[in-house]
PDB file of N, CA, C and O in Angstrom:
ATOM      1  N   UNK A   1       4.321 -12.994  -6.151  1.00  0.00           N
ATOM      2  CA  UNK A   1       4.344 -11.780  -5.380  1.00  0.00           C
ATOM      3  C   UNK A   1       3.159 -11.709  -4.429  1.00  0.00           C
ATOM      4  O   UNK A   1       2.966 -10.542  -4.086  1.00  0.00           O
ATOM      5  N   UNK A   2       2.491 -12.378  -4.010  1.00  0.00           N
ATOM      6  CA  UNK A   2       1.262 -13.154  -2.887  1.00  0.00           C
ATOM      7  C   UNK A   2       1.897 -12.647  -1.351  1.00  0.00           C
ATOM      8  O   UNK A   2       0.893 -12.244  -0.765  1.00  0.00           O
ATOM      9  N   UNK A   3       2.660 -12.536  -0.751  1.00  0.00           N
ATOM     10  CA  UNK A   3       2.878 -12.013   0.359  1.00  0.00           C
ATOM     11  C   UNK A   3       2.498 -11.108   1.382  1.00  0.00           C
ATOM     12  O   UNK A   3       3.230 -10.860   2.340  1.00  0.00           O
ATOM     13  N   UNK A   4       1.172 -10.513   1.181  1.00  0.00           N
ATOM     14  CA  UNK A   4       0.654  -9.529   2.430  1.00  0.00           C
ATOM     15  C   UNK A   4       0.653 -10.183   3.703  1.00  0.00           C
ATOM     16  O   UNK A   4      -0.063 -11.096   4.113  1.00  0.00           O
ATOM     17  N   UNK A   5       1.772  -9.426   4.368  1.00  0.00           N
ATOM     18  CA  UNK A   5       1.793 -10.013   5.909  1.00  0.00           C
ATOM     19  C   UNK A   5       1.282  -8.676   6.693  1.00  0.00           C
ATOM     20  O   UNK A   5       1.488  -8.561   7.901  1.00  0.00           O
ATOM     21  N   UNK A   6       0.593  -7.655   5.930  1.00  0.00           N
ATOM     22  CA  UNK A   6       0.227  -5.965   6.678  1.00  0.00           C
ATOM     23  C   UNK A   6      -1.248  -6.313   6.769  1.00  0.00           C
ATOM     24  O   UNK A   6      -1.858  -7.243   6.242  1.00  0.00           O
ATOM     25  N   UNK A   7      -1.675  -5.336   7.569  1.00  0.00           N
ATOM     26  CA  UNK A   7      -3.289  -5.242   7.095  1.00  0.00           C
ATOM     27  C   UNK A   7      -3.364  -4.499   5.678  1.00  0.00           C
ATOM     28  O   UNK A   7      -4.238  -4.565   4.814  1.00  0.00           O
ATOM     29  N   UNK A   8      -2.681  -4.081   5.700  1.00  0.00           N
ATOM     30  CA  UNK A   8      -2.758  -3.414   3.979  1.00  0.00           C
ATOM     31  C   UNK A   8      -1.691  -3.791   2.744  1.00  0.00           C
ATOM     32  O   UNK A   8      -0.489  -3.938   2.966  1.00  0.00           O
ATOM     33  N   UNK A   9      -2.168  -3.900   1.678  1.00  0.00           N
ATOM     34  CA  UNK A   9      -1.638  -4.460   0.389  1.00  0.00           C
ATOM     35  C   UNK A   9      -0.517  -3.402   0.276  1.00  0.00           C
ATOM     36  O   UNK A   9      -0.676  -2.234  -0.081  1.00  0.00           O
ATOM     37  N   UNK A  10       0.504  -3.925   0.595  1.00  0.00           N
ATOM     38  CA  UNK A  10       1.807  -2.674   0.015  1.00  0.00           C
ATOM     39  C   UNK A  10       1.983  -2.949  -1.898  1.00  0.00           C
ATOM     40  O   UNK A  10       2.366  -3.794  -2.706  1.00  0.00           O
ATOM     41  N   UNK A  11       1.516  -1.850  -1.838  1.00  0.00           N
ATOM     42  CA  UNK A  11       2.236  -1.423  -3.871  1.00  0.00           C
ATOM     43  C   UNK A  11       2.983  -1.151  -3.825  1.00  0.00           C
ATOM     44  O   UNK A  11       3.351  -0.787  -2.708  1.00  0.00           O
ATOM     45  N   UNK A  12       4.088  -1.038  -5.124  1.00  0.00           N
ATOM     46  CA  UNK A  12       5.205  -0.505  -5.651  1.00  0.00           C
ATOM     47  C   UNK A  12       5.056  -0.464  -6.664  1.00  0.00           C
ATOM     48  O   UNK A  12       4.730  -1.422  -7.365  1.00  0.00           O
ATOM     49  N   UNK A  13       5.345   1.203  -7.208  1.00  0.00           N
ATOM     50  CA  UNK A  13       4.712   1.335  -8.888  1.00  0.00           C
ATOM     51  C   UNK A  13       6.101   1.353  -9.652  1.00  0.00           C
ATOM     52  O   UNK A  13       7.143   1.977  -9.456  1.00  0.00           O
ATOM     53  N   UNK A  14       5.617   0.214 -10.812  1.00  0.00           N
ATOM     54  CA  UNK A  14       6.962   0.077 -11.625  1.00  0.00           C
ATOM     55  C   UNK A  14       6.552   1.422 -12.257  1.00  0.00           C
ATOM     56  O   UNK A  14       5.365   1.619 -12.517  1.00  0.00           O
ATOM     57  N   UNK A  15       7.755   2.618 -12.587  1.00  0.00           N
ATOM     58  CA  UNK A  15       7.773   3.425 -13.825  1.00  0.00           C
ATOM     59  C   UNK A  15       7.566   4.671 -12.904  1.00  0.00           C
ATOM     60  O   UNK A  15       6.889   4.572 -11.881  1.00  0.00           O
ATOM     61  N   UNK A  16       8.180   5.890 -13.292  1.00  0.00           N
ATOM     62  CA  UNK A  16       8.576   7.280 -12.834  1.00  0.00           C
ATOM     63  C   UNK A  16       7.297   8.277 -13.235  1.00  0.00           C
ATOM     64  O   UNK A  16       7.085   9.362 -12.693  1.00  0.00           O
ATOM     65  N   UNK A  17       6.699   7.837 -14.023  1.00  0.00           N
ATOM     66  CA  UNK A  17       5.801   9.254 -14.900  1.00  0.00           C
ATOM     67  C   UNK A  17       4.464   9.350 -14.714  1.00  0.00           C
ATOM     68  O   UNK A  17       3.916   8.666 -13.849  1.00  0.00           O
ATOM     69  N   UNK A  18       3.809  10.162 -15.460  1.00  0.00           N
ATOM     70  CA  UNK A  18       2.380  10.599 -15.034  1.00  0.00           C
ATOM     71  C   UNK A  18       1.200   9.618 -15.029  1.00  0.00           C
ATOM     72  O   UNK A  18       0.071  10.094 -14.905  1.00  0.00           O
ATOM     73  N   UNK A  19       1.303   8.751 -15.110  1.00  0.00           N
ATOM     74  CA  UNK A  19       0.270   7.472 -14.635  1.00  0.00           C
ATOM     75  C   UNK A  19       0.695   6.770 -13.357  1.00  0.00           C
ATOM     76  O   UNK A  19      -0.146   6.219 -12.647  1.00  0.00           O
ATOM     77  N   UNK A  20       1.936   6.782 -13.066  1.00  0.00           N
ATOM     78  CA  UNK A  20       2.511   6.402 -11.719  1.00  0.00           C
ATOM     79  C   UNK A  20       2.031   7.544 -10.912  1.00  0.00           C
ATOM     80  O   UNK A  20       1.822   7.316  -9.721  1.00  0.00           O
ATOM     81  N   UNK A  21       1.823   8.736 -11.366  1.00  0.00           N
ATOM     82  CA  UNK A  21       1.759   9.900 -10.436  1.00  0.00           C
ATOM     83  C   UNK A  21      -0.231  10.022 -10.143  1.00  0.00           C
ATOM     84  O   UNK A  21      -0.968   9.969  -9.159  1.00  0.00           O
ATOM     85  N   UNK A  22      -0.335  10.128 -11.010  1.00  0.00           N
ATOM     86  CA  UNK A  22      -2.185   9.585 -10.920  1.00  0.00           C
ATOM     87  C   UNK A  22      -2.248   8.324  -9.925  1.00  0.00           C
ATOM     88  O   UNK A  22      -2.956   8.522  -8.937  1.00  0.00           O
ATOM     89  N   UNK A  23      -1.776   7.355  -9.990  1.00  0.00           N
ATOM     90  CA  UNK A  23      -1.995   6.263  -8.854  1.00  0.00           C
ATOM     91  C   UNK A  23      -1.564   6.977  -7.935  1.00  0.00           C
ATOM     92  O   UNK A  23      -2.177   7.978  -7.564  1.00  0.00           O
ATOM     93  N   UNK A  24      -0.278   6.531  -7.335  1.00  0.00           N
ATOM     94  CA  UNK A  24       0.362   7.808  -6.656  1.00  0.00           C
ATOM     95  C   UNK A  24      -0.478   8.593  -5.282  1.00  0.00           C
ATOM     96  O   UNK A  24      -0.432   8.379  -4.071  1.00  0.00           O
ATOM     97  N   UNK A  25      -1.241   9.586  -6.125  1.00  0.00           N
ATOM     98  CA  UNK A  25      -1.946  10.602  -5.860  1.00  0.00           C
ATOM     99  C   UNK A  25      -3.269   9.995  -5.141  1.00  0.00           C
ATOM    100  O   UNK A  25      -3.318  10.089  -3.914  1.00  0.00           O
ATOM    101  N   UNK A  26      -3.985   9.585  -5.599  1.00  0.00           N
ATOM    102  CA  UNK A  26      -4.973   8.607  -5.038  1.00  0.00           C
ATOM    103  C   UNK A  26      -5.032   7.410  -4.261  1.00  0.00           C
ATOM    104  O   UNK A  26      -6.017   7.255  -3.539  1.00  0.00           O
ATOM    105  N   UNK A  27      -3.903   6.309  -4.300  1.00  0.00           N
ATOM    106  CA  UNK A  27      -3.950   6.020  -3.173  1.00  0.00           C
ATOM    107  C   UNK A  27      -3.601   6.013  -1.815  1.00  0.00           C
ATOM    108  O   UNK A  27      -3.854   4.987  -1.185  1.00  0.00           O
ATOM    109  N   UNK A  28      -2.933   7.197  -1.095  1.00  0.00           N
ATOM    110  CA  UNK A  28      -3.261   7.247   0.121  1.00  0.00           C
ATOM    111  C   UNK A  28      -5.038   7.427   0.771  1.00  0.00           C
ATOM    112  O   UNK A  28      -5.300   7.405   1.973  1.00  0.00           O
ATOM    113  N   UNK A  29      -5.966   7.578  -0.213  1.00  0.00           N
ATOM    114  CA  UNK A  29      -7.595   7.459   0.030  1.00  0.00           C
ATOM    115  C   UNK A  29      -7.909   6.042   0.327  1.00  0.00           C
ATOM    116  O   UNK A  29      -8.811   5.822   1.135  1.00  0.00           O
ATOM    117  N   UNK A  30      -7.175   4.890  -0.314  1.00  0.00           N
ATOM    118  CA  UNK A  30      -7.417   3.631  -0.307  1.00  0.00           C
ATOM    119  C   UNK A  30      -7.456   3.133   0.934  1.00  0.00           C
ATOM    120  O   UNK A  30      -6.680   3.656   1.734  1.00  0.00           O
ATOM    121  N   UNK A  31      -8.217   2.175   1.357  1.00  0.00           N
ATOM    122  CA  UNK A  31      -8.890   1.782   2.627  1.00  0.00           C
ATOM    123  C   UNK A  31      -8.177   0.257   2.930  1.00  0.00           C
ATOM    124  O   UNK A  31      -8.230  -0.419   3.958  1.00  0.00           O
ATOM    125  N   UNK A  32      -7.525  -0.006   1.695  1.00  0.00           N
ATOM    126  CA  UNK A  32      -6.773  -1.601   1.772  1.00  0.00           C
ATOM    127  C   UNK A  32      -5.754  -1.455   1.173  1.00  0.00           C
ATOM    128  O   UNK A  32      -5.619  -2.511   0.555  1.00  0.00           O
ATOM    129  N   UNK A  33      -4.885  -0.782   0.938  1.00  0.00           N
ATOM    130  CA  UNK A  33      -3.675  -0.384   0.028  1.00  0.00           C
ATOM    131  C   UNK A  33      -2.999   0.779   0.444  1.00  0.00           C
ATOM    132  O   UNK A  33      -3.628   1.746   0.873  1.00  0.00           O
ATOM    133  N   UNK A  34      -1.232   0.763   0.316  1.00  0.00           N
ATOM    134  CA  UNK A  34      -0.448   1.821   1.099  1.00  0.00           C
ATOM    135  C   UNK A  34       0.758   1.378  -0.180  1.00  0.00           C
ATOM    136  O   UNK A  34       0.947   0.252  -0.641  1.00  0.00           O
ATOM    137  N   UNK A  35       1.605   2.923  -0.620  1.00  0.00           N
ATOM    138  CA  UNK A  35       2.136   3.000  -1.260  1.00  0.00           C
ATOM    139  C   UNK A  35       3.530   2.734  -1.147  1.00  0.00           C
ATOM    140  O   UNK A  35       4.117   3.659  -1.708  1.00  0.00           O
ATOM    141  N   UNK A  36       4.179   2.067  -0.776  1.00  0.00           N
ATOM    142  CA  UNK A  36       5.518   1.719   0.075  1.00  0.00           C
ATOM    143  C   UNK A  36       6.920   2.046  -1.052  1.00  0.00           C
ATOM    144  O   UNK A  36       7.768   2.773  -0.534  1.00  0.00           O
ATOM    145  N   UNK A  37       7.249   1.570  -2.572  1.00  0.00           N
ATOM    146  CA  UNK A  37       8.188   1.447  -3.045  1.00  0.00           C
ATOM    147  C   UNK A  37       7.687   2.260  -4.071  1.00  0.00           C
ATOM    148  O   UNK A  37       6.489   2.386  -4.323  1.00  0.00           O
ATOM    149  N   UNK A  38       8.850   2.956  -4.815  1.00  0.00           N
ATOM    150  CA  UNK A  38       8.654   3.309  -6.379  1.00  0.00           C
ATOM    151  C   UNK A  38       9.876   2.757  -6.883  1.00  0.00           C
ATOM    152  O   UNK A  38      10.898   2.609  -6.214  1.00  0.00           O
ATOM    153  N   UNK A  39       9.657   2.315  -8.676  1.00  0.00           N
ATOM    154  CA  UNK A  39      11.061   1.984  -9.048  1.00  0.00           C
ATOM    155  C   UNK A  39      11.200   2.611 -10.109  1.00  0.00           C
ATOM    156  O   UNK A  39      10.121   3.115 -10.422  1.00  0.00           O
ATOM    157  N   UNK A  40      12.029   2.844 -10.854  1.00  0.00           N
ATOM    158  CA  UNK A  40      12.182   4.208 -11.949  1.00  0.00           C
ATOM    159  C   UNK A  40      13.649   3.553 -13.042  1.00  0.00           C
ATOM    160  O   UNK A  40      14.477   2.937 -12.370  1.00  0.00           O
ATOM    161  N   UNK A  41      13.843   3.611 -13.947  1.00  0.00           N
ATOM    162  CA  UNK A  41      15.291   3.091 -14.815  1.00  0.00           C
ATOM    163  C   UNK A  41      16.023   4.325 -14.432  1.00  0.00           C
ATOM    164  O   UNK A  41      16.669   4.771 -15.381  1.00  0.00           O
ATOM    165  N   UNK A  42      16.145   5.157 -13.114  1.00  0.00           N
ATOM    166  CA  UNK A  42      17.310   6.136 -12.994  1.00  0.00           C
ATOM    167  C   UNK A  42      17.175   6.219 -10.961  1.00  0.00           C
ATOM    168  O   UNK A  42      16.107   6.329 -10.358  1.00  0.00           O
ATOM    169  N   UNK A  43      18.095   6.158 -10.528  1.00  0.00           N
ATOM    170  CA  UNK A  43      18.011   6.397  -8.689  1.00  0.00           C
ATOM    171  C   UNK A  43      17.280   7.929  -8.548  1.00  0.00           C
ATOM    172  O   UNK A  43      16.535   8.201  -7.606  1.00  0.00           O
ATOM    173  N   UNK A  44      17.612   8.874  -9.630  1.00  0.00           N
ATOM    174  CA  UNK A  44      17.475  10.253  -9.416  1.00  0.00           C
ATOM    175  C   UNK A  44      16.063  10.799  -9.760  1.00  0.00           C
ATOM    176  O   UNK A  44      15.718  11.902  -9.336  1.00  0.00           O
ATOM    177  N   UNK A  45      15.326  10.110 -10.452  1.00  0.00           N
ATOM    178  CA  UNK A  45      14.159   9.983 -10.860  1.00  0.00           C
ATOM    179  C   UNK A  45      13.142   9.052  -9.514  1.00  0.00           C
ATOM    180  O   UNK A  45      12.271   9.667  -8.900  1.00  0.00           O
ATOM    181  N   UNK A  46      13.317   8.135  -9.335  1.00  0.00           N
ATOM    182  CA  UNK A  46      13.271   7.253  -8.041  1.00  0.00           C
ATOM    183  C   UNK A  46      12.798   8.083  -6.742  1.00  0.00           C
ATOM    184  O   UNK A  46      11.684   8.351  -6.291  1.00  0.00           O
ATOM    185  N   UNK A  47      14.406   8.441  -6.237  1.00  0.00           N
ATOM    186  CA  UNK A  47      14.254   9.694  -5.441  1.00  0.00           C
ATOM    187  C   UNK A  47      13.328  10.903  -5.274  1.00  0.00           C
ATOM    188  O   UNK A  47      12.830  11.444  -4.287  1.00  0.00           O
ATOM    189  N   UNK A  48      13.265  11.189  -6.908  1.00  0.00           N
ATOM    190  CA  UNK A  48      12.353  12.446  -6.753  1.00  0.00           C
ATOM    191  C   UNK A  48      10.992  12.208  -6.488  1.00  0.00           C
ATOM    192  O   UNK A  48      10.363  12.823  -5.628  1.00  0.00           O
ATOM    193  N   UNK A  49      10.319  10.943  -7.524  1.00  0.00           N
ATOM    194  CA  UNK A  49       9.150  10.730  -7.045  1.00  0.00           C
ATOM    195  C   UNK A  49       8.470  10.420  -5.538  1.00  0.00           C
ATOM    196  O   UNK A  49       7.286  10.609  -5.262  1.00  0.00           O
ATOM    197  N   UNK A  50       9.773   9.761  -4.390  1.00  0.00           N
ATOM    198  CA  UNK A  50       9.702   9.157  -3.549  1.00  0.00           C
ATOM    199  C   UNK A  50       9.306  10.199  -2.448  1.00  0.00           C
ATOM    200  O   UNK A  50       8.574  10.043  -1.470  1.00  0.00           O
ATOM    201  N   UNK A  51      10.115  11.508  -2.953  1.00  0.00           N
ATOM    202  CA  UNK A  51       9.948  13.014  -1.989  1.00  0.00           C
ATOM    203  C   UNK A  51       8.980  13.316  -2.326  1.00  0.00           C
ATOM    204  O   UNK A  51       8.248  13.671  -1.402  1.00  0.00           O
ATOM    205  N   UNK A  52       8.435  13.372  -3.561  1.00  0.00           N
ATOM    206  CA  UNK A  52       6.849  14.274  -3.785  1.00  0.00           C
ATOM    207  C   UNK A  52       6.166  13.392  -3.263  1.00  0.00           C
ATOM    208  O   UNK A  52       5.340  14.039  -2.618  1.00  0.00           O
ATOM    209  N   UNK A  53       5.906  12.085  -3.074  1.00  0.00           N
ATOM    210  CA  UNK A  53       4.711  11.332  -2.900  1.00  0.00           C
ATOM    211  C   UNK A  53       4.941  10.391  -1.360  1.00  0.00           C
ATOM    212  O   UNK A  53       4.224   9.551  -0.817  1.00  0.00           O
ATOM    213  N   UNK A  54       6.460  11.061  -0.938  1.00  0.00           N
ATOM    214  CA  UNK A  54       6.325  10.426   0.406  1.00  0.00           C
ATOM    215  C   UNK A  54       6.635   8.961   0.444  1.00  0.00           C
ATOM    216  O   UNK A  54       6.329   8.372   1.481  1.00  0.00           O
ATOM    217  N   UNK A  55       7.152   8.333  -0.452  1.00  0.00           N
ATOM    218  CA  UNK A  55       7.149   6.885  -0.680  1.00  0.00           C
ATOM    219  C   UNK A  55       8.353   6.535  -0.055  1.00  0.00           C
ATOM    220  O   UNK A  55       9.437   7.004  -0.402  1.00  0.00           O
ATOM    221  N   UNK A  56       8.154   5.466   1.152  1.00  0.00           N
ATOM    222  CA  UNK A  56       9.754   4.881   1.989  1.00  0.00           C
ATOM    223  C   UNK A  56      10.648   4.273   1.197  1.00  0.00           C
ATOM    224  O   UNK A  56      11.733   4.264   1.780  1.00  0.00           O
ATOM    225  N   UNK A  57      10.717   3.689  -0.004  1.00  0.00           N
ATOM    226  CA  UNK A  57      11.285   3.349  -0.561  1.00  0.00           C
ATOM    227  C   UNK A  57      11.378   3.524  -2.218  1.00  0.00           C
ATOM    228  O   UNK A  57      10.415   3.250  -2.933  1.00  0.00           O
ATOM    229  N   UNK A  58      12.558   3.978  -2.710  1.00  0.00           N
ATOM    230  CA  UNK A  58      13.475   4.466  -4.036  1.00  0.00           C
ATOM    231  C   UNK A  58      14.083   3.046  -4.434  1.00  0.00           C
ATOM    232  O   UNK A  58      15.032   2.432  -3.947  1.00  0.00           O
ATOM    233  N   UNK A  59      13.414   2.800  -5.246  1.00  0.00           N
ATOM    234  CA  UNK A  59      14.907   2.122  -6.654  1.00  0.00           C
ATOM    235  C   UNK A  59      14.748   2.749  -7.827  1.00  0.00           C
ATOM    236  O   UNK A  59      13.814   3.297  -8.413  1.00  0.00           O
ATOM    237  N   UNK A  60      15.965   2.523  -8.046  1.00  0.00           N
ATOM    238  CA  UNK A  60      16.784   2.808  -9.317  1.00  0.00           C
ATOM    239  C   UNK A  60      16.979   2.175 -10.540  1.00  0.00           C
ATOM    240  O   UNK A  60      17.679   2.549 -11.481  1.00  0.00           O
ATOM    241  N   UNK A  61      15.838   0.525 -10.366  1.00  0.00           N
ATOM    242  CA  UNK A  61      15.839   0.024 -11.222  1.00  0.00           C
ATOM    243  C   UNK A  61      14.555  -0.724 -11.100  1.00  0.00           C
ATOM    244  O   UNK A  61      14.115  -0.861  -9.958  1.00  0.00           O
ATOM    245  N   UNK A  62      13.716  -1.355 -12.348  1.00  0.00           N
ATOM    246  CA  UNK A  62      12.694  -2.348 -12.245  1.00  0.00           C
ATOM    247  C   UNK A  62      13.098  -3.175 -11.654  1.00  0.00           C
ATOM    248  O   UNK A  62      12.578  -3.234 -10.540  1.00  0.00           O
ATOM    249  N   UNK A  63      14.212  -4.302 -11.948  1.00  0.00           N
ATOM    250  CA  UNK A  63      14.244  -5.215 -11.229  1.00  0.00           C
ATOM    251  C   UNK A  63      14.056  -5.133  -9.742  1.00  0.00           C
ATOM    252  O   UNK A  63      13.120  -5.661  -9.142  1.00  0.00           O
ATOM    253  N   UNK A  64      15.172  -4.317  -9.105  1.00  0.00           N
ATOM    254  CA  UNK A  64      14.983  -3.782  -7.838  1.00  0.00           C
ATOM    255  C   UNK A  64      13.483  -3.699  -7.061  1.00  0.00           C
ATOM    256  O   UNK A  64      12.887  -4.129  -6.073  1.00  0.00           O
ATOM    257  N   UNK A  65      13.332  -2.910  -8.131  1.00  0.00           N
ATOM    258  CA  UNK A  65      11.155  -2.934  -7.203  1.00  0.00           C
ATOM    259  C   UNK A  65      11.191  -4.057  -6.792  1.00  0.00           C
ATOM    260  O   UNK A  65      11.470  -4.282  -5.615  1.00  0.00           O
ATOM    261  N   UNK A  66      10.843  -5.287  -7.904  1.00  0.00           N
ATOM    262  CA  UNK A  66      10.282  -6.939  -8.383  1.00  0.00           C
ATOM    263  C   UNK A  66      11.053  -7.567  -6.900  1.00  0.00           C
ATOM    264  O   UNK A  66      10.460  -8.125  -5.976  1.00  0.00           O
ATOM    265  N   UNK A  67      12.171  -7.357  -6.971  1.00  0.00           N
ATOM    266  CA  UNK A  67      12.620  -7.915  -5.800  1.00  0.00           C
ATOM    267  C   UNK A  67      12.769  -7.457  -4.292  1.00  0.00           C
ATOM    268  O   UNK A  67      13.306  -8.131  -3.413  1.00  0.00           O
ATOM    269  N   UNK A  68      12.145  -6.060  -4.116  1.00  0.00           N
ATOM    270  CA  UNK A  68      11.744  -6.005  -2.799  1.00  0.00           C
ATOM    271  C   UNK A  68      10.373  -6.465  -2.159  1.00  0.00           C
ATOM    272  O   UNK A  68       9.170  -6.386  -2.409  1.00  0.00           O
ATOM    273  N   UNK A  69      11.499  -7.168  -0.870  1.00  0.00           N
ATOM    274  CA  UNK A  69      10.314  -7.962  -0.425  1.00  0.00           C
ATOM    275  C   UNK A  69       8.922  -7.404   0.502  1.00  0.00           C
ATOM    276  O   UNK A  69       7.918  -8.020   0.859  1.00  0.00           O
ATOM    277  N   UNK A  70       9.359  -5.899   0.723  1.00  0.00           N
ATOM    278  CA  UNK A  70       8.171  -5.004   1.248  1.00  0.00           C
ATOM    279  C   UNK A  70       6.971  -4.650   0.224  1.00  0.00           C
ATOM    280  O   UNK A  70       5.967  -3.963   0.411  1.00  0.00           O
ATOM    281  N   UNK A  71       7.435  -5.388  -0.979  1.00  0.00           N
ATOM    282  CA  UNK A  71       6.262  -5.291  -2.248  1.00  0.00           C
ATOM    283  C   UNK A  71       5.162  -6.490  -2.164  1.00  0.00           C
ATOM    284  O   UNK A  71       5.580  -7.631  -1.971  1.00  0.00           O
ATOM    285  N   UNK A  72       3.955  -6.288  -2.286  1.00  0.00           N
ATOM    286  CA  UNK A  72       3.108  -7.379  -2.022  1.00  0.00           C
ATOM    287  C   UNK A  72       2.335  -7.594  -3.643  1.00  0.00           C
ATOM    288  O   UNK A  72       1.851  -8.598  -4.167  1.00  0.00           O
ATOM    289  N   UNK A  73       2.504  -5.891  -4.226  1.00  0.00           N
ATOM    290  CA  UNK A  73       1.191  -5.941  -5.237  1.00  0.00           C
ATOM    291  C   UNK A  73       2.392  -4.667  -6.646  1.00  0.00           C
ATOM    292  O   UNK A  73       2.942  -3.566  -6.636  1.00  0.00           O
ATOM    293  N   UNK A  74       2.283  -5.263  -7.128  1.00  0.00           N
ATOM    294  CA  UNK A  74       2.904  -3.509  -8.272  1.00  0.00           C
ATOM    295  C   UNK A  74       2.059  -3.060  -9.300  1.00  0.00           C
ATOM    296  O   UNK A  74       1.433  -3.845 -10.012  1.00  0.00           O
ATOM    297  N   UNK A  75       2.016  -2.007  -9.400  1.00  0.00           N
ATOM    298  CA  UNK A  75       1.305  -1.233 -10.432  1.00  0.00           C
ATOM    299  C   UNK A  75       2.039  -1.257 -11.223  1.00  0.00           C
ATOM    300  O   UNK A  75       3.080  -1.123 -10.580  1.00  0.00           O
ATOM    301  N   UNK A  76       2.422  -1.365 -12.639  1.00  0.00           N
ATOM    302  CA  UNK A  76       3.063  -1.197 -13.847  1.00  0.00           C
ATOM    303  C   UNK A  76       2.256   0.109 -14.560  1.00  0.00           C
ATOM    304  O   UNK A  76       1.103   0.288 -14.953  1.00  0.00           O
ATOM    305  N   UNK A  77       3.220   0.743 -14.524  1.00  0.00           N
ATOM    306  CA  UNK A  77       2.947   2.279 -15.048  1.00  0.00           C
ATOM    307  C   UNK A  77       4.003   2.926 -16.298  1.00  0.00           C
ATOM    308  O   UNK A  77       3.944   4.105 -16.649  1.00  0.00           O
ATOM    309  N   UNK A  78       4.989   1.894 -16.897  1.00  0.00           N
ATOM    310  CA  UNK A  78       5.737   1.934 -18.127  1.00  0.00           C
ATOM    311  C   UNK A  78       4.608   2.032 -18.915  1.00  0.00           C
ATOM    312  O   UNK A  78       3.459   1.893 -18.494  1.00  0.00           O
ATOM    313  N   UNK A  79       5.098   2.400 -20.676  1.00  0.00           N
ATOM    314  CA  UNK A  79       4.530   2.646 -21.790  1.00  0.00           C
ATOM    315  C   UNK A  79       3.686   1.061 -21.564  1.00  0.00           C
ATOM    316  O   UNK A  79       4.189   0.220 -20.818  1.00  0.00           O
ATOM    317  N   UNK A  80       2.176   0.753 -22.405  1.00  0.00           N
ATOM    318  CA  UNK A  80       2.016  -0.216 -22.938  1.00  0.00           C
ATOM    319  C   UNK A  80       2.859  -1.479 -23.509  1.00  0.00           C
ATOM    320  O   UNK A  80       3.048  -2.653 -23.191  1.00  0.00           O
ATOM    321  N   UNK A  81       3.276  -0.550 -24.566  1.00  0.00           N
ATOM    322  CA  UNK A  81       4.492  -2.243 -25.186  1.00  0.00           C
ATOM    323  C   UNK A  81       4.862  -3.158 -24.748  1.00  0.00           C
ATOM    324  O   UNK A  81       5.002  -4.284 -25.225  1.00  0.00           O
ATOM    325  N   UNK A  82       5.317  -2.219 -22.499  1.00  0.00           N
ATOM    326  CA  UNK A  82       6.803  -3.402 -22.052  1.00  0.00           C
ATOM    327  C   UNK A  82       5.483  -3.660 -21.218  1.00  0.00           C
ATOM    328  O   UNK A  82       5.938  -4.340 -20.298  1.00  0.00           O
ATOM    329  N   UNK A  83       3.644  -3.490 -20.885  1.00  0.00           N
ATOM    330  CA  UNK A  83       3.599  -3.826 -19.784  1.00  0.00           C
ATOM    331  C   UNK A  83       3.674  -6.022 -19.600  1.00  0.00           C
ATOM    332  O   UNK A  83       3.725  -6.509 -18.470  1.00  0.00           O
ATOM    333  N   UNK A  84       3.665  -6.787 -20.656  1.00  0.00           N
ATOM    334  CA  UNK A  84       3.889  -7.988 -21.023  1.00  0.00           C
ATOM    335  C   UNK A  84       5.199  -7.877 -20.051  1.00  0.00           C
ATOM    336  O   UNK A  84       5.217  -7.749 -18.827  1.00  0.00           O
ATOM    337  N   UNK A  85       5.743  -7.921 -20.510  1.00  0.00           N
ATOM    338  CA  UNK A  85       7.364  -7.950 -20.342  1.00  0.00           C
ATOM    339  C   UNK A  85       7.707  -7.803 -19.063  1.00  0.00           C
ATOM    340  O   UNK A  85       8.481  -8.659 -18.635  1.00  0.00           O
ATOM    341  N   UNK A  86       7.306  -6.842 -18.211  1.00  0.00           N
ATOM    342  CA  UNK A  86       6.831  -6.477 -16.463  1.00  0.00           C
ATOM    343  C   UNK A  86       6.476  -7.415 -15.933  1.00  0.00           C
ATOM    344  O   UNK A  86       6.978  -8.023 -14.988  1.00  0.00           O
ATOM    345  N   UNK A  87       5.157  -7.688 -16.781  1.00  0.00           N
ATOM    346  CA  UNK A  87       3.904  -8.411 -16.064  1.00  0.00           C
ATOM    347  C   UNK A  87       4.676  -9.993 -16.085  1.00  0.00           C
ATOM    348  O   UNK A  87       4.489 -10.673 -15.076  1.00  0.00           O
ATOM    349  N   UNK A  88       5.353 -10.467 -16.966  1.00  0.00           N
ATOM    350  CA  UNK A  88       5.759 -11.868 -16.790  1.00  0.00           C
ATOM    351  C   UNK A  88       7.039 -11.859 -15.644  1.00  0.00           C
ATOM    352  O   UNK A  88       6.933 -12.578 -14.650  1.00  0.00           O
ATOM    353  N   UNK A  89       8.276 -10.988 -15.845  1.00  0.00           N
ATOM    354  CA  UNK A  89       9.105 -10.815 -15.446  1.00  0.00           C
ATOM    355  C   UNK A  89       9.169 -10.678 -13.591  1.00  0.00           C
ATOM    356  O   UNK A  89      10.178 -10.711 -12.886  1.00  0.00           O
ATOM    357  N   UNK A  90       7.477 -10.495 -13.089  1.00  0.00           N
ATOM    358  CA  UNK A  90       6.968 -10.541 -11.669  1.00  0.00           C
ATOM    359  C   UNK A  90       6.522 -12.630 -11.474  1.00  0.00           C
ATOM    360  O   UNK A  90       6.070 -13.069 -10.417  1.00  0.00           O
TER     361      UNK A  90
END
């Protein structure tokens, strides 16, 4: 997932909830990083975060994030347990 072709590191935060929303929230301050994708296990969840936080792009699924190619960097913001499981699956 090495691909920054921006001046800035596009993220995409795997996971819908309040640690996605804490990142989220803070980085539009970031001076090398822009928040481009969220991905969520529901489109409707996706969506919603995408309106509160302004984010151009909604999926509806993890995989989906992993494979958009406007993703350079992802935050994993699921429970602990699966972040292994994320983290290899990139």
């Amino acid at each position: 997932m090495a691909r920054m072709s921006s001046s800035k590191l596009r993220w995409g935060i795997l996971g819908a909830g309040n640690i996605a929303r804490s990142f989220a929230k803070h980085l539009p301050s970031s001076k090398t990083g822009t928040l481009v994708a969220i991905g969520s296990r529901s489109q409707d969840k996706a969506d919603a975060f995408a309106r509160e936080f302004n984010v151009p792009r909604a999926h509806g699924s993890y995989e989906a994030l992993l494979a958009d190619p406007e993703v350079d960097a992802v935050y994993i913001a699921t429970p602990h347990p699966s972040h292994a499981e994320w983290g290899v699956a990139m």
